[in-house]
Phi, psi and omega in degrees: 000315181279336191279315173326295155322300155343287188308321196251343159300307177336280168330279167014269174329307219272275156001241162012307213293293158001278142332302193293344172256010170282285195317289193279334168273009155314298176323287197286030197037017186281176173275125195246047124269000159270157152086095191301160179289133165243135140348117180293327166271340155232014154090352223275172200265136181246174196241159201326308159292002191253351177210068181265095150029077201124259173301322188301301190278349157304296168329285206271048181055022150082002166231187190275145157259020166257316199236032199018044183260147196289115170251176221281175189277330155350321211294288202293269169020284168296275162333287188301289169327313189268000180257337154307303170326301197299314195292322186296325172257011155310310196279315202269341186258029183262327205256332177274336196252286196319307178314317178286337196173134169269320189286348177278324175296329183289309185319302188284331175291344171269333192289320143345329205255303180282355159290312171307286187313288184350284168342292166314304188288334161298307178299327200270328182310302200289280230280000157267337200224355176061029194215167198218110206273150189287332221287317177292335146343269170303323200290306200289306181302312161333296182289309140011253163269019136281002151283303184313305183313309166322327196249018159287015225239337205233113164326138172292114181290179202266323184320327171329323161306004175299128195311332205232035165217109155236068190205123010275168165320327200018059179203115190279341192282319212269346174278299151029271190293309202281352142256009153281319179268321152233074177267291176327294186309307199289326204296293161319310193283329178286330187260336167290343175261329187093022150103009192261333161290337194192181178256179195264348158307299199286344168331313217252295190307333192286315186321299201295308174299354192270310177307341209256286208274334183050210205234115014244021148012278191299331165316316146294327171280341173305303185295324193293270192307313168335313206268306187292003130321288191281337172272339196274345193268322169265336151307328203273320181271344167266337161271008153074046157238018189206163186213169224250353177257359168266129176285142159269143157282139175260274219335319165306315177312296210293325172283325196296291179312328170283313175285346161314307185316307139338313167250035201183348171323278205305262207320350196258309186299301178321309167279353160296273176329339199248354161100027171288330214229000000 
């Protein structure tokens, strides 16, 4: 379990590292499947060492080592977050799936690592740019619902009940539901402000998250990302970094909220039912 763990931090990072270059050569309309990795401020091409995970912008201080110029903190950040992550659903998704199948652990653990990376580039996207490319859009729906499909194949183990793992759904209908209704909910909440609470983009990411969680799953992540919207929004607003006409990118509240879900479903239901909440 820990060398797995480990192991799957690892990935992670390496993942991360990626990432980050989906995020920015998006931005910068460029190809991020072409093309060695460059310094965003003087092009110059970087070498194995300029791109270890992490470790690299420790080393060189947080700058470029050709043209010392300040790079942005993004870099570790995004790497470190998807290599916490990937490790965080090993350990907790090894003990419910490996024992029952190894191709069913493999199958959820991939479904898991692109439901994550996604996640991550959209929220980092809209938070750079308050806008969600239709393209991570499709791609996420897609993925989606070829894991779903998939896993009509493989019985739900019984261990799946486990309090800290609820994910996937293994019901394809209830993934379904669970993006159509909140697709419905964001969609009603977008024509009642007139487009002034949120973009017509996260309408379209709850689809994807709706798919990952289904019903009624998504009913927590709906609540979840809200209550951590409105307290980062009255924090923002008593240090005076925010003024009441300023947009948040949601896409992040909304990731925040799917992994909560994700590891917290099972104990938040459970406990409601059994008279805790």
């Amino acid at each position: 379990m820990i060398v797995g763990t480990i192991v799957a931090f690892i990935f992670g990072c390496i993942v991360g590292s990626f990432l980050n270059v989906v995020i920015l050569r998006t931005e910068k309309k460029e190809q991020f499947l072409s093309g060695r990795s460059h310094c965003m401020h003087c092009q110059h091409t970087l070498s194995f060492w300029d791109l270890i995970p992490v470790v690299s912008y420790i080393a060189l201080g947080g700058k470029c080592r050709y043209c010392k110029a300040k790079l942005s903190a993004q870099y570790p950040i995004v790497e470190a977050l998807t290599g916490v992550l990937f490790a965080v659903g090993f350990w907790f998704a090894a003990p419910v799936f490996l024992p029952h199948s190894v191709l069913l652990f493999a199958l959820v653990m991939l479904y898991y690592m692109v439901a994550v990376s996604m996640m991550i580039v959209m929220s980092f996207y809209d938070f750079r740019t308050l806008t969600i490319p239709n393209a991570f859009i499709t791609f996420s729906v897609f993925s989606a619902l070829v894991f779903d499909f998939l896993l009509i194949f493989f019985p739900k183990p019984a261990a799946a009940a486990s309090y800290w793992f609820s994910f996937p759904s293994f019901n394809f209908f209830s993934s379904i539901e669970g993006a159509v209704i909140a697709a419905l909910f964001m969609l009603f909440l977008y024509l009642v402000t007139m487009g002034n609470s949120m973009g017509f983009g996260d309408i379209k990411l709850v689809v994807f998250l709706g798919l990952l969680l289904g019903w009624p799953n998504i009913l927590l992540m709906i609540f979840a990302s809200f209550v951590l919207g409105a307290v980062t929004g009255i924090i923002l607003l008593i240090f005076r970094l925010k003024h009441l006409q300023s947009k948040l990118p949601f896409a992040p509240f909304l990731a925040a909220g799917s992994l909560l879900t994700i590891f917290l479903a099972n104990l938040v239901f459970y406990g409601y039912l059994h008279g805790f909440f």
